[in-house]
N, C-alpha and C positions, 0 to 999 in steps of 0.2 A: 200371846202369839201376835205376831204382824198382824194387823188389817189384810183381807184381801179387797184386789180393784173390783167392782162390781158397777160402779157407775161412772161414766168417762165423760167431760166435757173438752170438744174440739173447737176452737177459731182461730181459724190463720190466716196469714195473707199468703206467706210462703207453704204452698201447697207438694214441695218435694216430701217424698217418700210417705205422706199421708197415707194414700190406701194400704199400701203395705201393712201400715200400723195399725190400721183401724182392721185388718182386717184378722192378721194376728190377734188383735185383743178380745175379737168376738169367735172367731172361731176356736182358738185355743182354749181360752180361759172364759167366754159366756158372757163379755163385759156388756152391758148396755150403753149403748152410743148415744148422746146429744150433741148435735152443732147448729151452729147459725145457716143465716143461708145461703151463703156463698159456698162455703165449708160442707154443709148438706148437700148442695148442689152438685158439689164437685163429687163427694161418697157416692151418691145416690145413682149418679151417670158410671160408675166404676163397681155396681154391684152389691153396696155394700149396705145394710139395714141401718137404717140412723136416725132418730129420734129429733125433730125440728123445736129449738128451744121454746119457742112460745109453745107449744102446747104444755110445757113445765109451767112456765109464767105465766099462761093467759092473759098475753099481752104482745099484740106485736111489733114487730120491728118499727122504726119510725125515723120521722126526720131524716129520711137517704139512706136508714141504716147508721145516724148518730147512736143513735140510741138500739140496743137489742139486748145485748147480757147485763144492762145496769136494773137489776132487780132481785129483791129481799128472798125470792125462790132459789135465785143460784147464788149468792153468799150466805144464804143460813146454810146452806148442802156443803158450803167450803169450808165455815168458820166455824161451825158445830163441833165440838171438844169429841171424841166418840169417849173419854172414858170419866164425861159430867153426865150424868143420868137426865137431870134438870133438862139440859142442852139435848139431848137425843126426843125427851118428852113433847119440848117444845117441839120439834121436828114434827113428833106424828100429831100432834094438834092439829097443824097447819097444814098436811099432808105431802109433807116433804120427805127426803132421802137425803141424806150424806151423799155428795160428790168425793169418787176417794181419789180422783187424776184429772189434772187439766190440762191438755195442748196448746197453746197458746204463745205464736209468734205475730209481732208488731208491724204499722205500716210500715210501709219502706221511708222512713219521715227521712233519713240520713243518706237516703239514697236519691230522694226525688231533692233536696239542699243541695248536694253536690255538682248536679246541671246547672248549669251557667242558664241565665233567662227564664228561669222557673218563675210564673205569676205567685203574687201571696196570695191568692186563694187556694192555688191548688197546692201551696205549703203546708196553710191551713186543715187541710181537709188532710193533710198526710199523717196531722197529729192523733192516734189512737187514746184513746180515753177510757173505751170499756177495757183493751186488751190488758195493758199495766193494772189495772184493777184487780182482774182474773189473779193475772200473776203472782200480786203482792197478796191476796188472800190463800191464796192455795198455798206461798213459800212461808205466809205467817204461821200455817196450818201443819208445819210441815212433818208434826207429831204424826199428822194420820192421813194426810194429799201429797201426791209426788205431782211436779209441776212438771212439764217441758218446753224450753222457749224455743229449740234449735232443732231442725234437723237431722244434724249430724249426733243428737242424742239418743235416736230412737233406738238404733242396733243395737249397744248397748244396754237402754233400760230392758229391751224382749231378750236378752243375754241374763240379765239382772232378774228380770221374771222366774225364765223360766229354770234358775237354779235355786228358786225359793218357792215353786209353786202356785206363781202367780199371786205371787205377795213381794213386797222389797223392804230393804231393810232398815232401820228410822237413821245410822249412820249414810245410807243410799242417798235416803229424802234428804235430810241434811244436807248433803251436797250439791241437788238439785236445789234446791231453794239459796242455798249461798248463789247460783249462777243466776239464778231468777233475780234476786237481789241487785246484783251487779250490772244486767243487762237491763232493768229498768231506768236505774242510776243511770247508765251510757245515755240512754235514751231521752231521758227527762235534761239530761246536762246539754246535749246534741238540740234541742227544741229551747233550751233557756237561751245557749249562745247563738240562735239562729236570733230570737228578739230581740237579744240586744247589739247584735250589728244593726238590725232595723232602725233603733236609736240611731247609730252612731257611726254608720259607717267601717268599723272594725270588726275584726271577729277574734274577741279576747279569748283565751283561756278559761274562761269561767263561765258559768250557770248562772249567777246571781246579780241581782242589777240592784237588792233596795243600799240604799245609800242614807247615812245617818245622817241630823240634821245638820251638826257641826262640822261636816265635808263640802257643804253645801257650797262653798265658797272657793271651797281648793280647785288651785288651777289645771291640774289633770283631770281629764274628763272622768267620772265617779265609775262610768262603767269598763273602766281599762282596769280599775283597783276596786273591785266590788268588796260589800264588808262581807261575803264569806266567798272565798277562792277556792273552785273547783277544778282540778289538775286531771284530765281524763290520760289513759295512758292503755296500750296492751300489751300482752307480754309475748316478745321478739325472741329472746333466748333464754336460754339461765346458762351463766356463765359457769366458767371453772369455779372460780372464786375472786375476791373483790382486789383490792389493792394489795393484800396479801395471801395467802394460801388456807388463813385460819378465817378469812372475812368470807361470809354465801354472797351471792351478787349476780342482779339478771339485768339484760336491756329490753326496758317497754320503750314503743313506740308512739308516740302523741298520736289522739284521735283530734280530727279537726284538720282544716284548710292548708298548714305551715309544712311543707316535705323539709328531710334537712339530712342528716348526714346517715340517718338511720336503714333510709332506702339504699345505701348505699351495694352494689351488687358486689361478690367475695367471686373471686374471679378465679384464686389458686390462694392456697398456703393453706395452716393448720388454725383455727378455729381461733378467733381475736378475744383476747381477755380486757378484764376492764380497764389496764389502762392504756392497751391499745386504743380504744375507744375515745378514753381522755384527751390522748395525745394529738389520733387523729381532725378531732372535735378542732382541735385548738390549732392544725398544721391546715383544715381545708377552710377557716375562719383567714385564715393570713393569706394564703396565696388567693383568696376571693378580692382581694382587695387592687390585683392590678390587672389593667387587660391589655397585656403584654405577654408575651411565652415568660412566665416566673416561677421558680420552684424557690420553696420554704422547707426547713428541714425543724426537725422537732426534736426537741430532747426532753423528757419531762414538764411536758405540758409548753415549754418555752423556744421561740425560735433561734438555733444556733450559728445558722447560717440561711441567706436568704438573697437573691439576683433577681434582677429581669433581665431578658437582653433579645439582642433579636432570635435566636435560636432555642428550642427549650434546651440543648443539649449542652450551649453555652452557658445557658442560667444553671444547670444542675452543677456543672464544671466547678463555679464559681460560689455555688450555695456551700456545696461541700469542701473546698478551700479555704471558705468563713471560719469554718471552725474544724478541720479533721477531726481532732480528736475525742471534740463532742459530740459529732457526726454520727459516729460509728456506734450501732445499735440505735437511730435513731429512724422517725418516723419520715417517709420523703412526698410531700403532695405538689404536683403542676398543676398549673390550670389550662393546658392543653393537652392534645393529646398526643400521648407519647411515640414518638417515632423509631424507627429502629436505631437512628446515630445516639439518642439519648440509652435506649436500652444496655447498647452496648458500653457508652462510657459507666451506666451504672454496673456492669457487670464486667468489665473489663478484669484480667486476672493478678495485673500487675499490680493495684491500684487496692487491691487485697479488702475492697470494701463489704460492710456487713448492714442492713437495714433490717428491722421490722417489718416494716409498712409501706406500701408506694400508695395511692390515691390519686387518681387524674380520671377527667371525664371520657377520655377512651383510651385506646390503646391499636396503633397496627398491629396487624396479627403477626408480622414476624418479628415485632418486639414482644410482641406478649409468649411468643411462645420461646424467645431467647431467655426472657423472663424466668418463664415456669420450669426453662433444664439448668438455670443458675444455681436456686436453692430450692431446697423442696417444702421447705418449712415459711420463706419468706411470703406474708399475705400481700394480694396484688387486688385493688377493689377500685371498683369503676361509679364515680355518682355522675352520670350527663347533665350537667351543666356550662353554658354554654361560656365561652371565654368572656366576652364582654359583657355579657349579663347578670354576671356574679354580682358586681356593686350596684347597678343601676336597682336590682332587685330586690338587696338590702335596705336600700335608701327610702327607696319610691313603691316597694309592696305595699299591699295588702294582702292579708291582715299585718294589723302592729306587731312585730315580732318582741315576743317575751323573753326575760331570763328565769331562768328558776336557782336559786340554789338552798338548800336546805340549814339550818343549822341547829341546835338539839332541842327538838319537842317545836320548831318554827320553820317557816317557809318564806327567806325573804324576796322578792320579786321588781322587778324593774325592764323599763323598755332594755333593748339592745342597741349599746355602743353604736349606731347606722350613722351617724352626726359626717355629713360630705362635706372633707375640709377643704378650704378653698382657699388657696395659698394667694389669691391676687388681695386676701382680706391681711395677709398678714402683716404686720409694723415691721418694720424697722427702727431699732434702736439705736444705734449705735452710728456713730461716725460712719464707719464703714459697714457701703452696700453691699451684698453678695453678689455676687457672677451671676452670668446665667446658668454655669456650671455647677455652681456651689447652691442654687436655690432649688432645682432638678434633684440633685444628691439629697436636700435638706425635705425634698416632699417624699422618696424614696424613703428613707430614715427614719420620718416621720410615724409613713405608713408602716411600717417595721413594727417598730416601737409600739404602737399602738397595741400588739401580740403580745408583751415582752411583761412578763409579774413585776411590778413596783416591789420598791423604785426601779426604774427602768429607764437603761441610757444604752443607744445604738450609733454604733461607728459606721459610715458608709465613706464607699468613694466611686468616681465614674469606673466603670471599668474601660482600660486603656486600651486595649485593641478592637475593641466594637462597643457600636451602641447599645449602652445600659449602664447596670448600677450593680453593687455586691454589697452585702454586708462587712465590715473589718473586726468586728468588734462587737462585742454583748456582756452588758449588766445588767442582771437581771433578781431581781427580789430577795436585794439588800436592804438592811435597816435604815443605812444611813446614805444617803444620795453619792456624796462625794466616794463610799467606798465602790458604789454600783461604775462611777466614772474611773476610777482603779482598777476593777474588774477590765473593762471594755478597754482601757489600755492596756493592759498587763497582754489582752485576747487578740489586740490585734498585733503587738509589737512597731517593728518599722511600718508599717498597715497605716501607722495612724499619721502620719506626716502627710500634710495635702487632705487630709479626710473630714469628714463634718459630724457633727453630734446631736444628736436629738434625745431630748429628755420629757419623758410622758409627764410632770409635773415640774412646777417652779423651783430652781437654784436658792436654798434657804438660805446659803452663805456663798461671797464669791470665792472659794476656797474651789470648788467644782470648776470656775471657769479657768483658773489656774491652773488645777491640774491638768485640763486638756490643752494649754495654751503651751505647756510642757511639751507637751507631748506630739505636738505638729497639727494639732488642727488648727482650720481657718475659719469654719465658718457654726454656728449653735442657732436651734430651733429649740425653742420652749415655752409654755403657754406664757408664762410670767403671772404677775399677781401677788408677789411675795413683797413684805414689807422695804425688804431687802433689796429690792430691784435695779436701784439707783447703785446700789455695791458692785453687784455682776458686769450690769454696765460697766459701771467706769471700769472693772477689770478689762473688759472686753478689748476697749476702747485704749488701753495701755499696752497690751499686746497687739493690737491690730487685728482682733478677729472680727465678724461679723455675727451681727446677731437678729435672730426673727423673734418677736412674738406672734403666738396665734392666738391667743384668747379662749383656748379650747381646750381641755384636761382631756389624757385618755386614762386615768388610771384605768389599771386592773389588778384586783387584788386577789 
């Protein structure tokens, strides 16, 4: 038969629903109460009979209250096997009890970090020491002690009780003790990354700072890449299913400093799968990059069409003219907020258009609600973020913003692509300067591209009745460069006469600048660095096109 609870150890800092518990567990079920003094304090003022642990210990509290449950009285009563005879013997020797339930939630350590100006001492003092102790012995124990870290557990376990008679079940405990587990973890990772921004100014993704000796030299700071990387996360949703309907698949939410696309608020439509998600990830990445009214349109992770202009309603106009056809089922992000002239060119009924996804930091309310009688299924989500603070935030945050991406049985990791190009750095090679038209177009394009899966090559051109730029053209994560330049003419057609070209990596052959030279463009941005360089040139330079180096790769793979 189950254990029943007979003796309770309480210490919290979060004092919600406590009496209630304490008071159920004694007067239903006869449990004998122990807590500290704070926790005594609080029962004792509320009625409730409760046993002060130094009288178990004979020893009291000390150092501020550092010290009070760290004593061999309350882990022999935790870690006491009940069914090692040996272990029980020991017990009545020393005149101790089996503890068979421990309460026990943490400073608020993650709460008092999150204030801006918090002294390190009173960080310090936020770190609990006895409570994860309690914890982790009562969830090692979990054969014959039910832990509780949370509040919102108690209804539950007196639910749990009382349909077992004030016993719970070892599948119960088990489950408490995995959360005890987990929430310690949170807590000890939350207190590691708190240290080591102390180091260094950042606040990485990880817990761990030691650093082997043969790193000792490497030029990234050791605690941006600790030798073991802790990835803290909660769990947001559990989706339908993953990239296919046979794949399970949920969204956690990073624990730590970095907000990002996950706050994102669901404003109307039916419930986002993952690779809405993907899509969105990769559509509110690209329009962050201009602070100009810009919309970027997505199609399987890659931009299809993409404008600034002075309007956002002209940039949507213009996004989705980039590419209609790949447009349609695709994902739509602005980095302003949406007005009702934009609303309605997106819903307009002639124009027979269908999206996924809108994303923009607000929305007028008589757009949003022309929005929501459009379709009923289309998602419409709002993340406030403010237009011209998208880049400056990527660039010049803190913390170092990380990439994660997984690959099988591994976790590869790297800063985020934030690199502010600066086009007054870039060369020129070629005989012939670009405009001031064509160099405007060539840092648009640029910033494009940078979105676009390698190889990756983006046609732009001004756009001719207002101020701004459009997409004409996208190749995007071909194998071989000069086919990605085949793509992005084939996509933009007549589009591409007068147009410029940006390529996230160096021309291996001048075979690429040919074929755009074909094709009507004038003017090519590309980091360069290929053996081959002297080639392209002088292609360039035979045709009369212009050409930029930046010195600066975007791949994205």
């Amino acid at each position: 038969m189950e254990p029943a609870i007979r003796h309770a150890l309480l210490s919290v800092t979060d004092k919600t629903g406590l009496v209630e518990l304490a008071q159920a567990l004694q007067q239903r079920y006869g449990v004998e109460l122990w807590a500290s003094g704070g926790t005594r304090r609080h029962l004792e003022q509320a009625g409730v009979n409760v046993r002060d642990i130094t009288s178990l210990t004979q020893f009291p509290e000390i150092l501020d209250g550092r010290v009070k449950t760290l004593h061999p009285a309350i882990y022999g009563g935790l870690l006491a096997r009940r069914d090692n005879p040996e272990h029980l013997a020991q017990l009545q020797q020393h005149g101790l009890f089996p503890i068979d339930l421990v309460v026990c939630n943490l400073y608020p350590f993650e709460q008092v970090v999150a204030r801006s100006g918090v002294p390190s001492a009173e960080v310090i003092e936020n770190i609990d020491i006895g409570g994860p102790c309690l914890i982790r012995a009562a969830a090692k124990n979990y054969d014959s002690v039910a832990v509780l870290i949370d509040p919102v557990q108690y209804g539950e376990f007196l639910q749990v009780l009382g349909a077992h008679g004030g016993r719970t079940p070892r599948d119960y405990r088990l489950l408490l003790a995995t959360a005890a587990f987990q929430r310690v973890l949170q807590y000890d990772a939350a207190i590691a990354r708190w240290f080591v921004e102390q180091q260094t100014g950042h606040h990485p993704s990880s817990g761990a700072v030691t650093q082997k000796k043969s790193e000792q030299n490497s030029p990234a700071p050791p605690t941006i890449f600790p030798e073991w990387f802790v990835w803290q996360g909660q769990l947001v949703q559990r989706l339908r299913y993953g990239e296919n309907p046979h794949q399970q698949a949920a969204l956690y939410q990073a624990v730590g400093p970095n907000k990002g696309l996950v706050h994102a608020e669901q404003l109307h439509g039916k419930e986002l799968s993952y690779n809405n998600w993907l899509d969105l990830d990769a559509a509110w990445q690209a329009v962050e990059e201009f602070d100009r009214p810009a919309c970027v349109i997505i199609k399987h992770t890659n931009p299809c069409g993409a404008a600034v202009a002075g309007t956002l309603e002209v940039a949507f106009r213009r996004a989705w003219e980039g590419d209609p056809l790949s447009a349609f089922g695709g994902i739509v992000a602005c980095n302003c907020r949406v007005d009702a002239a934009t609303a309605a060119a997106i819903t307009e009924p002639a124009a027979r258009r269908f999206i996924e996804c809108l994303i923009a930091p607000d929305y007028e309310p008589d757009a949003l609600e022309m929005l929501r009688r459009w379709k009923e299924n289309v998602r419409l989500l709002r993340l406030p973020t403010p237009l011209a603070a998208a880049v400056t935030a990527s660039v010049a945050g803190n913390p170092t913003p990380l990439t994660l991406r997984s690959i099988r049985g591994g976790l590869l990791v790297q800063t985020t692509d934030t690199t502010a190009d600066d086009p007054l750095t870039w060369r020129v090679v070629t005989q012939r300067t670009p405009t001031t038209s064509e160099r405007e177009a060539l840092l648009f394009a640029w910033r494009v591209c940078k979105h676009v899966k390698s190889n990756a090559i983006v046609l732009a051109r001004p756009i001719s009745d207002t101020e701004g730029w459009e997409v004409v053209g996208v190749g995007a994560g071909h194998t071989s460069r000069v086919d990605a330049v085949h793509q992005a003419v084939r996509k933009a057609g007549t589009r591409a006469t007068g147009a410029v070209l940006a390529s996230d990596a160096f021309f291996p052959f001048a075979d690429n600048v040919e074929v755009a030279a074909a094709a009507g463009i004038t003017a090519i941005v590309q980091p360069g660095g290929s053996v081959r360089d002297a080639d392209s040139i002088a292609a360039a330079d035979r045709y009369g096109l212009a050409m930029l180096f930046t010195g600066v790769r975007h791949f994205r793979h």
